[in-house]
ZAMARGU-4260 file (C-alpha; in steps of 0.2 Angstrom, whole numbers, plus 5000, padded with zeros to 4 digits):
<rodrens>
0) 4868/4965/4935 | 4862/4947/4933 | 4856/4944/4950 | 4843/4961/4951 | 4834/4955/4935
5) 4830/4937/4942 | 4825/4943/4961 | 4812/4954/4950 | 4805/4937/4940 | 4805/4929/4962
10) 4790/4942/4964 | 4776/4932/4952 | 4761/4937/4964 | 4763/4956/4963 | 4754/4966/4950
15) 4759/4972/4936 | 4773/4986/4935 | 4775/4985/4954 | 4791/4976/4951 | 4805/4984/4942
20) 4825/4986/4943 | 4840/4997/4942 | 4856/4995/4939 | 4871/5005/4931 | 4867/5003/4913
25) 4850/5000/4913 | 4832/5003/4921 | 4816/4998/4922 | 4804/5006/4935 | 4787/5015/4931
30) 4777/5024/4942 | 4768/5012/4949 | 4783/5001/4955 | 4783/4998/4971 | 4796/4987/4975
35) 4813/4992/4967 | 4826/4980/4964 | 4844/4989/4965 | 4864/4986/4967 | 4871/4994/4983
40) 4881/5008/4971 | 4866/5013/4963 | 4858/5016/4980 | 4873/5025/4986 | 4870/5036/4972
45) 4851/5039/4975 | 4856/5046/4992 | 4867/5058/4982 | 4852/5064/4973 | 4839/5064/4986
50) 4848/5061/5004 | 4830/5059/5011 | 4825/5044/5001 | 4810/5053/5001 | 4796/5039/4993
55) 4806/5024/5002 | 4799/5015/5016 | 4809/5001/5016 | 4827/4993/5013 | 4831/4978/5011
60) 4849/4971/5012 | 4851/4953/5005 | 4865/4943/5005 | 4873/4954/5015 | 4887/4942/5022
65) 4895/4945/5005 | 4901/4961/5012 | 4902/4970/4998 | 4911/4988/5000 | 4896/4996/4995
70) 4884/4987/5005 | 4895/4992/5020 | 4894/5011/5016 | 4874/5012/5008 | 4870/5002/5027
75) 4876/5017/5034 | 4871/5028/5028 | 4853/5021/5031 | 4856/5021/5049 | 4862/5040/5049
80) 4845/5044/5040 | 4835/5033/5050 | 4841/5046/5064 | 4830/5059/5057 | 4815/5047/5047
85) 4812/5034/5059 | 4797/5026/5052 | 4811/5020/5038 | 4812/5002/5041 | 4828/4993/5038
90) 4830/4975/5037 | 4846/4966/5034 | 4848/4946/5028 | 4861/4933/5026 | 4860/4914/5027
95) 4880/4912/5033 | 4886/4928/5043 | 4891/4929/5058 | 4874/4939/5068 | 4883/4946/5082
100) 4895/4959/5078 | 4879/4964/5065 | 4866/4964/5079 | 4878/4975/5089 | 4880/4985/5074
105) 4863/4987/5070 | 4857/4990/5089 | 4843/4993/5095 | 4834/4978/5083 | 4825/4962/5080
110) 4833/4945/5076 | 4823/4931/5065 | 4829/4917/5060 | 4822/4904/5047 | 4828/4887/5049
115) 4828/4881/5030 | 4832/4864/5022 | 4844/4857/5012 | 4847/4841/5004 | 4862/4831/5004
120) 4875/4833/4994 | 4891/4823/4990 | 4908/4832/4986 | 4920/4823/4976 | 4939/4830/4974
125) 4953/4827/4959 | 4962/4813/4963 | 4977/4822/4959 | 4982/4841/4955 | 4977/4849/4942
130) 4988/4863/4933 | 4977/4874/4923 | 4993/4881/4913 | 4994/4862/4906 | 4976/4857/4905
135) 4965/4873/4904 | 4951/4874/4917 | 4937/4873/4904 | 4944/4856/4897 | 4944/4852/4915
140) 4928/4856/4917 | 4921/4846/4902 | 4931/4832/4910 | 4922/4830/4924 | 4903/4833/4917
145) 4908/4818/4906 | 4912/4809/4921 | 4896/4815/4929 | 4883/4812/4919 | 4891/4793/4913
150) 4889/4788/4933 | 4870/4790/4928 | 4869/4808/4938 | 4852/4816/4937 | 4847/4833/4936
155) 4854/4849/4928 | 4872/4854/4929 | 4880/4871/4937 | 4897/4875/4932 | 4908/4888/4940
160) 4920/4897/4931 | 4928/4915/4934 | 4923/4925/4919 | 4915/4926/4902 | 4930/4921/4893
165) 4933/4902/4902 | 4913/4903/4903 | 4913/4902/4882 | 4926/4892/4882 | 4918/4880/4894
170) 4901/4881/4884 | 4912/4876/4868 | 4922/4861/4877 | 4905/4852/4883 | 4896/4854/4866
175) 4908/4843/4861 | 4907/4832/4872 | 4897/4815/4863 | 4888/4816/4883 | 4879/4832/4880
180) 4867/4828/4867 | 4852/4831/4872 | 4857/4845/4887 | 4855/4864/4881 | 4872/4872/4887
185) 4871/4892/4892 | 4882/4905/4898 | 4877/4916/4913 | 4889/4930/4916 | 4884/4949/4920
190) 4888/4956/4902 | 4878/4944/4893 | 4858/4952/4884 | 4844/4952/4899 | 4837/4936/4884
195) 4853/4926/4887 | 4851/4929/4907 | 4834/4924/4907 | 4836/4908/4895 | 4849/4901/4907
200) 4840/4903/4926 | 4823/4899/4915 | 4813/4883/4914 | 4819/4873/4901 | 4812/4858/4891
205) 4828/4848/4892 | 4842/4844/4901 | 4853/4859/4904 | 4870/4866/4909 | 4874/4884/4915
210) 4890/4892/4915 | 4891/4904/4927 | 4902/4916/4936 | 4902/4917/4956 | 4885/4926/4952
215) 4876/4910/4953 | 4883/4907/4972 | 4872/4914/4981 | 4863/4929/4972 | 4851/4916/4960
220) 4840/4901/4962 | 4843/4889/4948 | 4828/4876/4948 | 4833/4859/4943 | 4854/4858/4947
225) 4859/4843/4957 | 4875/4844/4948 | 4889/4856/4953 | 4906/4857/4945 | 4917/4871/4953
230) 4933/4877/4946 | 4938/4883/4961 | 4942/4899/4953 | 4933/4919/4953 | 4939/4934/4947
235) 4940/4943/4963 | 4942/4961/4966 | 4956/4969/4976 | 4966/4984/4977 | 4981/4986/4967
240) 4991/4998/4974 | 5004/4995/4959 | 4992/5004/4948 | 4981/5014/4961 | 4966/5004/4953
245) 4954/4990/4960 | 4957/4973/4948 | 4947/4958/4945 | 4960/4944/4944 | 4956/4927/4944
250) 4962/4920/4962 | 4957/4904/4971 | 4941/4904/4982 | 4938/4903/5002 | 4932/4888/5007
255) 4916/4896/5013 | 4913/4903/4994 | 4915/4881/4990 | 4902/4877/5002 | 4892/4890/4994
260) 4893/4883/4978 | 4892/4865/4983 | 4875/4869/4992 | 4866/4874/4974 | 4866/4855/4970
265) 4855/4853/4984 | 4839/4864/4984 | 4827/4854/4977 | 4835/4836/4979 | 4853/4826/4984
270) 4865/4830/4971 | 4884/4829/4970 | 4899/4842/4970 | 4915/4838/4961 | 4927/4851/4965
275) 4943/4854/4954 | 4958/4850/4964 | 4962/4841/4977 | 4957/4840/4997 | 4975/4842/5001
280) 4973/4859/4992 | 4956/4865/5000 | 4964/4864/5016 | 4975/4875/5013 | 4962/4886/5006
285) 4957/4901/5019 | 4944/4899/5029 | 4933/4916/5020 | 4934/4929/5011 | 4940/4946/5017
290) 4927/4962/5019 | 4928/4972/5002 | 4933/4986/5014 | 4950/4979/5018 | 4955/4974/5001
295) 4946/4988/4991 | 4954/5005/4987 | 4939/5017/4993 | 4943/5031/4982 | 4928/5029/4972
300) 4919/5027/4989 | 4926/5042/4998 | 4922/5052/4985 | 4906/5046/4983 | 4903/5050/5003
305) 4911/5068/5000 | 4898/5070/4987 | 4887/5066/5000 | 4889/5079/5011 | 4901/5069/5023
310) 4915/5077/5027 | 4925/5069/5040 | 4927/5050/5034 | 4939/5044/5046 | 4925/5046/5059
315) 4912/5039/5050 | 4900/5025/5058 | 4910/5010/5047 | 4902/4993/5051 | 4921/4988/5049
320) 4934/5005/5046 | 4947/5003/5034 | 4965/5001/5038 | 4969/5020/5043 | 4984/5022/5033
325) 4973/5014/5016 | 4961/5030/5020 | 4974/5043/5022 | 4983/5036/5006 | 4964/5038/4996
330) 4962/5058/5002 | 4980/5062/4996 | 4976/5054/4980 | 4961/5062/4976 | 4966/5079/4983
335) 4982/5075/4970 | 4967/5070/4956 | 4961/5087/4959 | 4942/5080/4966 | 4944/5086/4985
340) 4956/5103/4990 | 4969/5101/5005 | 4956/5106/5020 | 4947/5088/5012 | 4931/5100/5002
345) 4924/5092/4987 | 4929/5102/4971 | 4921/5107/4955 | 4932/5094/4947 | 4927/5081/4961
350) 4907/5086/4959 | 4910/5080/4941 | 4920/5065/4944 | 4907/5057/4956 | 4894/5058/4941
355) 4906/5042/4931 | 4902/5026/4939 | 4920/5020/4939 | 4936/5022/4949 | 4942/5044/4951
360) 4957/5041/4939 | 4948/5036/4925 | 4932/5048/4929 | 4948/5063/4930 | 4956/5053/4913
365) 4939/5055/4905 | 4935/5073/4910 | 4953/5078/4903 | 4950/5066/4887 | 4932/5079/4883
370) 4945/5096/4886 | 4961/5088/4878 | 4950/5080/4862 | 4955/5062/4866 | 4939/5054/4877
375) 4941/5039/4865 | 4959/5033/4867 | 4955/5038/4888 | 4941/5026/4886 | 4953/5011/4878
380) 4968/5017/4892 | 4956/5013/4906 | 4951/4996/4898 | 4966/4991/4896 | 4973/4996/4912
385) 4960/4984/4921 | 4967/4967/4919 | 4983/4960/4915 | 4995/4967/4903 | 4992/4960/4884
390) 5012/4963/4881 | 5019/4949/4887 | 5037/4952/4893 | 5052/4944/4894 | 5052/4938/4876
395) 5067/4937/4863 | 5075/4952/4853 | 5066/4942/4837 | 5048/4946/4845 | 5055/4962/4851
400) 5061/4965/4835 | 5044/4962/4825 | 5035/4972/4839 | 5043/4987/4834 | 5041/4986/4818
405) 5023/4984/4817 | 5018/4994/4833 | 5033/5008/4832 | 5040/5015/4846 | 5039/5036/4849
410) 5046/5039/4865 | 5031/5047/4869 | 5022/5034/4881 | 5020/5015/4883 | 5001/5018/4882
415) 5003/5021/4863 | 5013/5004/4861 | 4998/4995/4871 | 4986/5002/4863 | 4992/4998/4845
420) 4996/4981/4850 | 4978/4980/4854 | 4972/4986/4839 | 4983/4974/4829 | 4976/4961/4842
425) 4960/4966/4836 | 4962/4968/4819 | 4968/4948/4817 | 4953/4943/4829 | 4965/4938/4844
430) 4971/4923/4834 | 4984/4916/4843 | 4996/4913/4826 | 4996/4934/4823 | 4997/4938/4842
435) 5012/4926/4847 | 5023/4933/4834 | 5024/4953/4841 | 5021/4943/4862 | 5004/4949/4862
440) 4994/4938/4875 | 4975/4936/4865 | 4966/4930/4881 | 4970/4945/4890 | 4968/4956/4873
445) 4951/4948/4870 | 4944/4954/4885 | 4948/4972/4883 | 4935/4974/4869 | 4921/4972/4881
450) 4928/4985/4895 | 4932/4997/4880 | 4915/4996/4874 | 4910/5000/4893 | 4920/5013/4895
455) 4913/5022/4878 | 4896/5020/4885 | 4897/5028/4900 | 4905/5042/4892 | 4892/5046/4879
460) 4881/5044/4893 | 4888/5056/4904 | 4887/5069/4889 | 4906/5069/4884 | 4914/5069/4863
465) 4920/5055/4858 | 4934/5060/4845 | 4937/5055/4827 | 4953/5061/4824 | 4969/5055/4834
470) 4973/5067/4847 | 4992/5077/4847 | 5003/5067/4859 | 5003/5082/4870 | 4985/5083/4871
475) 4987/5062/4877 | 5003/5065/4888 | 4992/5078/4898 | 4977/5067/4899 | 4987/5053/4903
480) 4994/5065/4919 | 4979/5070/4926 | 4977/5053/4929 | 4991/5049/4939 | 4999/5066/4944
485) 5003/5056/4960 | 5014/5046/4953 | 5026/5059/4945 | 5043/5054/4943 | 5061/5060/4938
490) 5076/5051/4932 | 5092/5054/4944 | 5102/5056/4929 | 5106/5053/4912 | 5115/5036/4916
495) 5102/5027/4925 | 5087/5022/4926 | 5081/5026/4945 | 5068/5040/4949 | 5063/5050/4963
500) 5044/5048/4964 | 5033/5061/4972 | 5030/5061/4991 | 5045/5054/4996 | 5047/5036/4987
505) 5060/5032/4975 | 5060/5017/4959 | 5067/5011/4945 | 5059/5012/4928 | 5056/4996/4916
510) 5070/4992/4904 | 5059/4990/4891 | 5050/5008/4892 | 5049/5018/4877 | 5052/5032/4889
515) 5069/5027/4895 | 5076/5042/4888 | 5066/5054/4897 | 5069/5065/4912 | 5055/5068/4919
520) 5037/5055/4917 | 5023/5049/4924 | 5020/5030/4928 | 5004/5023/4927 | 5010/5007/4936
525) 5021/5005/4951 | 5027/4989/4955 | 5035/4981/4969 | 5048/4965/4966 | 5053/4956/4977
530) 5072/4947/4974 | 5088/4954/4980 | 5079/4966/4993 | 5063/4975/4986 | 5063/4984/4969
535) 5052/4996/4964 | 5048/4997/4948 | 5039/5008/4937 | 5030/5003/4922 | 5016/5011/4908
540) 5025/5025/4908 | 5022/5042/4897 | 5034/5059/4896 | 5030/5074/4903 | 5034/5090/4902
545) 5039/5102/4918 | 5031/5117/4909 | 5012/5105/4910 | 5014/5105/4930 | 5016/5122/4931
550) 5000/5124/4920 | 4990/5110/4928 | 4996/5109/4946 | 5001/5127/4948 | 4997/5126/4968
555) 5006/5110/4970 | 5023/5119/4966 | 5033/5124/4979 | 5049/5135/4976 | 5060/5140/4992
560) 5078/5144/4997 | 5086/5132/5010 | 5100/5135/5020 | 5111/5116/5018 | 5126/5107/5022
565) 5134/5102/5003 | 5144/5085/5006 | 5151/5086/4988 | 5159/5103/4992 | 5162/5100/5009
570) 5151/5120/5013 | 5135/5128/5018 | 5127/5133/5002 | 5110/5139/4999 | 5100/5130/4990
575) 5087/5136/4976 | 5074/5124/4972 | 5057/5119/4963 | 5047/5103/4970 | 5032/5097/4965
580) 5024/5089/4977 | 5042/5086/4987 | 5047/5080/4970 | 5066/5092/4966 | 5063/5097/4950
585) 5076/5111/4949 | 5090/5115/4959 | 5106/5128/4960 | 5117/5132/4974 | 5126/5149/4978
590) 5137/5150/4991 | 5131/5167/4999 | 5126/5161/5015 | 5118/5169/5032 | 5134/5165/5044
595) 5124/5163/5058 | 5112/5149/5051 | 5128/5144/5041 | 5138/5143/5061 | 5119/5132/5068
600) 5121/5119/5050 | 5142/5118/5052 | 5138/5114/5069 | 5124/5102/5068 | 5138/5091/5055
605) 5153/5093/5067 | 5139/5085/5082 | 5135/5070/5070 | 5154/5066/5066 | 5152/5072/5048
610) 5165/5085/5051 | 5180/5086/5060 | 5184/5100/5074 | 5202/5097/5075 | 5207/5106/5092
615) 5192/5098/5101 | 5203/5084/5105 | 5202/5071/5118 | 5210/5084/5131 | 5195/5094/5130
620) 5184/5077/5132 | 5193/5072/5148 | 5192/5092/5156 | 5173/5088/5152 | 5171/5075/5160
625) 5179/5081/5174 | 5167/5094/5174 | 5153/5082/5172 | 5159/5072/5186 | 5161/5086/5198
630) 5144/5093/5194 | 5135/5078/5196 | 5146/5074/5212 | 5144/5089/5221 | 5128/5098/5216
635) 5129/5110/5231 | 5143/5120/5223 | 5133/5127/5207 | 5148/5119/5194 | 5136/5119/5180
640) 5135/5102/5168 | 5142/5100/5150 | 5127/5093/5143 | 5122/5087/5124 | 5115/5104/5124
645) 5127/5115/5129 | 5140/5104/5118 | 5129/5111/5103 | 5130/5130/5110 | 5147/5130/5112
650) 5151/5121/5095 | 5140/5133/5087 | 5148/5149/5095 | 5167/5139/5089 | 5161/5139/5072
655) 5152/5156/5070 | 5159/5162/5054 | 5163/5146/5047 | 5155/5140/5032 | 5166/5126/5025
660) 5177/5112/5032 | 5193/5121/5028 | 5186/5135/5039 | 5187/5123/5054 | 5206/5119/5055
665) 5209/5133/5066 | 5195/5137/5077 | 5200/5141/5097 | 5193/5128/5108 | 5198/5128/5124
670) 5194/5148/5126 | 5175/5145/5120 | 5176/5128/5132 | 5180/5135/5146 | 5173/5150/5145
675) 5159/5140/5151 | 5162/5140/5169 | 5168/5156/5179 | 5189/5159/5187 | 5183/5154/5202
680) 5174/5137/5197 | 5189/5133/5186 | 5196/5133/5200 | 5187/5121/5210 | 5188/5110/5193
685) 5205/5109/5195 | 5208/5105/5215 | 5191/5096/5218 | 5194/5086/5202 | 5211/5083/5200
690) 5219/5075/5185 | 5234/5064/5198 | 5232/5060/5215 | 5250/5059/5225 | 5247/5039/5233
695) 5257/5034/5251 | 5271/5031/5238 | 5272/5045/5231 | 5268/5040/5213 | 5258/5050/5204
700) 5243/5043/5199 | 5232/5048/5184 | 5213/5047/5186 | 5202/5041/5174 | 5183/5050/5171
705) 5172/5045/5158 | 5152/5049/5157 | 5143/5040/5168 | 5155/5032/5177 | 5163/5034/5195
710) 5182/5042/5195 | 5194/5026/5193 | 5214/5027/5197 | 5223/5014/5190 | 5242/5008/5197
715) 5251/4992/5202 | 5249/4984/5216 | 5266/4989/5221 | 5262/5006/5221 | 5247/5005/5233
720) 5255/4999/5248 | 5252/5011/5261 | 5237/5018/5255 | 5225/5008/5267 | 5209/5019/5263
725) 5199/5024/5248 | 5205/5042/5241 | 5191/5052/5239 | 5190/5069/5228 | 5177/5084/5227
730) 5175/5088/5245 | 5178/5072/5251 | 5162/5067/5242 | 5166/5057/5229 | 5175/5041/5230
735) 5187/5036/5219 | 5187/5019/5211 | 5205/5009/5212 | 5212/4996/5201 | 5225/4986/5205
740) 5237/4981/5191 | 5249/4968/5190 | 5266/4970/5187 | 5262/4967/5168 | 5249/4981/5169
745) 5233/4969/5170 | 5219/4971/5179 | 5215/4961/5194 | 5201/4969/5203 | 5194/4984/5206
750) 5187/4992/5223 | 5182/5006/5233 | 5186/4995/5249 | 5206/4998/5250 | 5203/4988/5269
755) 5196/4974/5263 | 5207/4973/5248 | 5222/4971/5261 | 5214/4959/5270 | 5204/4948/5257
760) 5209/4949/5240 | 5227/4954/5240 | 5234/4937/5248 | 5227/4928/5234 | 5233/4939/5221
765) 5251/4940/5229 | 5249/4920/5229 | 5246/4920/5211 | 5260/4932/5207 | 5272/4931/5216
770) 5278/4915/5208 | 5278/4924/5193 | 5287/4941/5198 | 5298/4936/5211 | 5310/4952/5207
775) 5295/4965/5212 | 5292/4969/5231 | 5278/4956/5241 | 5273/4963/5258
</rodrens>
């Protein structure tokens, strides 16, 4: 909010009350305003209200290269309405982005450009690496103004750091400094009074330094700064599909963010740049930022748009589209939340949620807070779900033993524990004596208060009751629910701790929930870990009861009988069972079964080697591939082929009545197999595909089929003398492959050329062997 208020004070030549500014928690327009200063939300919002923009002429899109998710969407949907109002003007500026996908976007248009100046400006990097956990950044920073200003550096001083908490604690670290007397040091963060704002991008009678977030990259003007000192470091927001939630975490910026920074020590005059770690490290910095849109969860924003009248959102004009499966995963979530129905209509619930500026769970946790009498300890939930945990883990049974004895443990949810740990944390003013001893983390605890306080605010606003009184647990375990009814889970059993979760995933719950003893529970966190393999593993958990889906999800239950294959009891039972949303949560079996669906499943697990049909032996394989051969050899003749098909049909008719693996033992094969074929053509099977062919020496040989493959005979070469042509079966159709053995019954070649094997081959081969087998017969 920061950055509206300071464009307003940019317009000095315009009359008074034609400037004025909105954003989310505060207004100030009049009738007479002409020009209005806004956020992209709160313009996405006014389309809501009044799709038509009826009164705007103009919209102006600044900084637009920071690509902010909303930007993305509210640029749209101007283009849709400048469809049907023409005459509305939309103009659209950025100092660093990239023009042509924009212009191509934007087409038909006008480009401008306007070629500014800049002074020089000289970066300086750490010498070495600096680690934050070891030296915090703020001491860092003071390190390096010291530095500064004793080189003699003139001008006033911008320091960078990623939120209000490192901004105070910078403020506090240069104070000290002996350097700073005479320099006026102020904050500059978005949740500071519009008077502390205003005192830090004012003029000034001295020498100052502002501490400010990213906010002061790009979006603000500071007159007088020839002195920049970047942490390297803003709290950026993603997605966090643990959660479900966007975050703010503090990650390292692009390196197109540092030239931003470094380029606000040279508007008015050279300045300098010392950057907080290394050049090694920039390098491996990436190159930009990605689009909000690919690292945003877009529930708030498709819901929004639903809001809005759009219906279809995957085929909306997206200056960049989502990831597909990102989309699909925000519609099942919110029609899970209750805000959209299945055909993808905005609800009654939805028409409510879209009204709280802040992401669907939390709009859902605060409507269920005013009908469950617990919109206070929703408010706190959602704080403190927005950053890291303030439980610090992995601590020893002594801390784990004094958390439980101040904070308690009910079994009823891990939201209660986190929330008393913050109230103790709040209680002892975040000191860092009282907090260590129950592994409570203060810095994260601190900054709840100020999201908390949020939270509360938009809820009075939007008209809800904030409760006195503590709420029943059931009244909090359902509020918690609604929340995150798509992350309902079920223990497997008693003994262990991994769940089934709905649609279709599976996890393990944290060792350390209170909740460890329940069956059935919702997780507000699902984390995934990497190590041996990945773990899934759920955390912020709360118990349930089943008898609250039935009475809050009542058309996402699903009760049907399902005809199965047991592989316990080794039968076809039929299964009666209760899902929520392909969640089991009842099951019982009978064994009355339909025998012909039972004869289709038996067969089905016979067919995928599960269960054994002990007569279908390797006779029956061969007489089938016998068949086969035939079939495929001979098409003329009408012998029909054993295919993976008709393997199923006659499996099926063999275990017609079957119901069990026992019932199997006995079933007749070969009447149901050959039943296939007619007398006549089992006849032909039997001439035209014979088992042995009587060779010149009247052995016997036996003939080889297998799938695929042509006819192979097999014997020594003794045994083939005399037979000076290739044998062919099937009508003289199909020849037969030969192999010659050695006396020792190994392979030495194979041939469907008995001429030239006589005339080529053999002589080498009797060469070889006859040395060897001088007692067998060498013609």
């Amino acid at each position: 909010s920061t950055q509206v208020p300071q464009m307003v004070l940019d317009c000095g030549n315009a009359g008074p009350g034609e400037v004025g500014y909105q954003v989310r928690m505060e207004s100030h327009v009049s009738a007479k305003t002409q020009i209005r200063y806004v956020t992209e939300g709160i313009l996405l919002r006014q389309f809501l209200s009044d799709p038509q923009l009826r009164g705007v002429s103009a919209i102006v899109f600044d900084e637009f290269h920071e690509r902010h998710i909303y930007g993305d969407i509210t640029l749209a949907r101007a283009l849709r309405l400048q469809q049907s109002r023409p005459d509305l003007k939309i103009i659209v500026m950025s100092a660093t982005l990239d023009a042509g996908p924009l212009r191509e976007y934007l087409a038909p248009c006008l480009e401008l450009k306007s070629e500014g100046r800049m002074f020089p400006v000289e970066v300086a990097y750490a010498k070495k690496r600096i680690d934050f956990r070891q030296q915090p950044v703020w001491e860092a920073a003071a390190d390096a103004f010291e530095a500064a200003i004793e080189s003699g550096a003139e001008g006033d001083v911008l320091v960078f750091m990623p939120g209000g908490y490192e901004i105070s604690r910078t403020v506090e670290a240069i104070r000290r400094r002996k350097c700073a007397r005479g320099f006026a040091v102020l904050p500059l963060h978005g949740e500071l009074p519009p008077q502390q704002q205003d005192a830090a991008v004012g003029q000034c009678d001295q020498r100052k330094v502002v501490v400010a977030t990213n906010v002061a990259e790009t979006s603000i003007t500071i007159d007088g700064i020839r002195i920049v000192i970047d942490s390297g470091l803003a709290r950026i927001a993603r997605y966090d599909p643990n959660r479900g939630i966007d975050t703010l975490l503090v990650e390292r910026i692009s390196r197109a963010s540092a030239d931003q920074r470094t380029g606000r020590a040279g508007r008015t005059a050279p300045g300098t740049c010392h950057r907080l770690w290394t050049e090694r490290e920039h390098l491996a910095r990436p190159m930009q930022e990605l689009p909000e849109i690919l690292r945003h969860d877009l529930a708030e924003v498709v819901l929004t748009l639903k809001a809005g009248g759009i219906g279809d959102v995957e085929h909306f004009p997206w200056f960049e589209p989502p990831d597909p499966t990102s989309l699909a995963r925000t519609l099942t979530l919110l029609t899970d939340l209750g805000a959209i129905d299945h055909a993808g209509a905005l609800t009654e619930v939805g028409g409510k949620m879209v009204s709280f500026p802040m992401h669907p769970r939390y709009a859902r946790m605060l409507l269920a807070g005013e009908a469950y009498g617990c919109v206070r300890e929703a408010c706190l939930i959602a704080a403190l779900t927005q950053g890291r945990s303030i439980l610090q883990r992995s601590k020893g049974a002594p801390t784990r033993g004094s958390r439980e004895d101040a904070l308690g443990e009910d079994g009823v949810s891990d939201f209660k524990r986190l929330m008393a740990a913050w109230q103790f944390a709040d209680r002892n003013n975040y000191r860092p004596d009282a907090c260590d001893k129950l592994g409570v983390h203060g810095g994260a605890a601190r900054q709840v208060k100020p999201l908390y306080e949020r939270f509360m605010k938009i809820a009075a606003r939007e008209g809800l009751t904030v409760n006195d009184r503590a709420p029943r647990d059931e009244d909090l375990q359902k509020c918690i629910l609604l929340a995150f009814s798509d992350q309902v889970a079920k223990r497997r059993d008693q003994g262990s701790l991994h769940c089934e979760i709905v649609h279709g995933r599976s996890g393990d719950l944290g060792r350390d929930s209170v909740v460890r003893d329940s069956e059935l529970i919702v997780a507000a966190e699902i984390a995934e870990i990497e190590g041996r393999g990945l773990n899934v593993r759920l955390n912020l958990c709360t118990a349930i009861a089943e008898a609250w889906l039935d009475e809050l999800f009542p058309d996402d239950l699903e009760e049907k009988i399902e005809t199965i294959f047991d592989p316990v009891l080794k039968r076809v039972v039929a299964k009666h069972w209760k899902s929520f949303r392909g969640l089991e949560l009842q099951a019982s079996m009978k064994q009355e079964v339909d025998p012909d669906q039972a004869a289709v499943i038996i067969a089905e697990e016979v067919l995928a080697g599960r269960l054994e049909l002990y007569k279908w032996d390797e006779a029956v394989e061969k007489w089938i591939a016998r068949v086969n051969c035939l079939a495929e050899g001979c098409p003329d003749y009408g012998i029909p082929a054993i295919d993976e098909e008709a393997r199923r049909a006659m499996i099926q008719e063999i275990c017609l009545g079957a119901v069990c693996k026992r019932d199997l033992k006995d079933r007749a094969v070969w009447k149901t197999v050959k039943s296939w074929l007619s007398p006549m053509q089992l006849g032909l099977v039997d001439k035209q595909a014979p088992e042995r062919i009587t060779l010149p020496s009247g052995f016997n040989a036996k003939v080889r089929y297998e799938a695929g493959q042509p006819p192979v005979l097999s014997a020594t070469i003794q045994k083939l003398y005399g037979l000076n042509e290739t044998p062919k079966i099937g009508f003289g159709l199909i020849p037969v492959v030969v192999e010659a053995l050695a006396p020792n019954q190994r392979p030495q070649q194979k041939t469907q050329d008995m001429k030239s094997f006589w005339q080529n081959s053999y002589p080498l081969i009797k060469k070889e062997l006859k040395g060897r087998y001088p007692k067998h017969e060498w013609r």
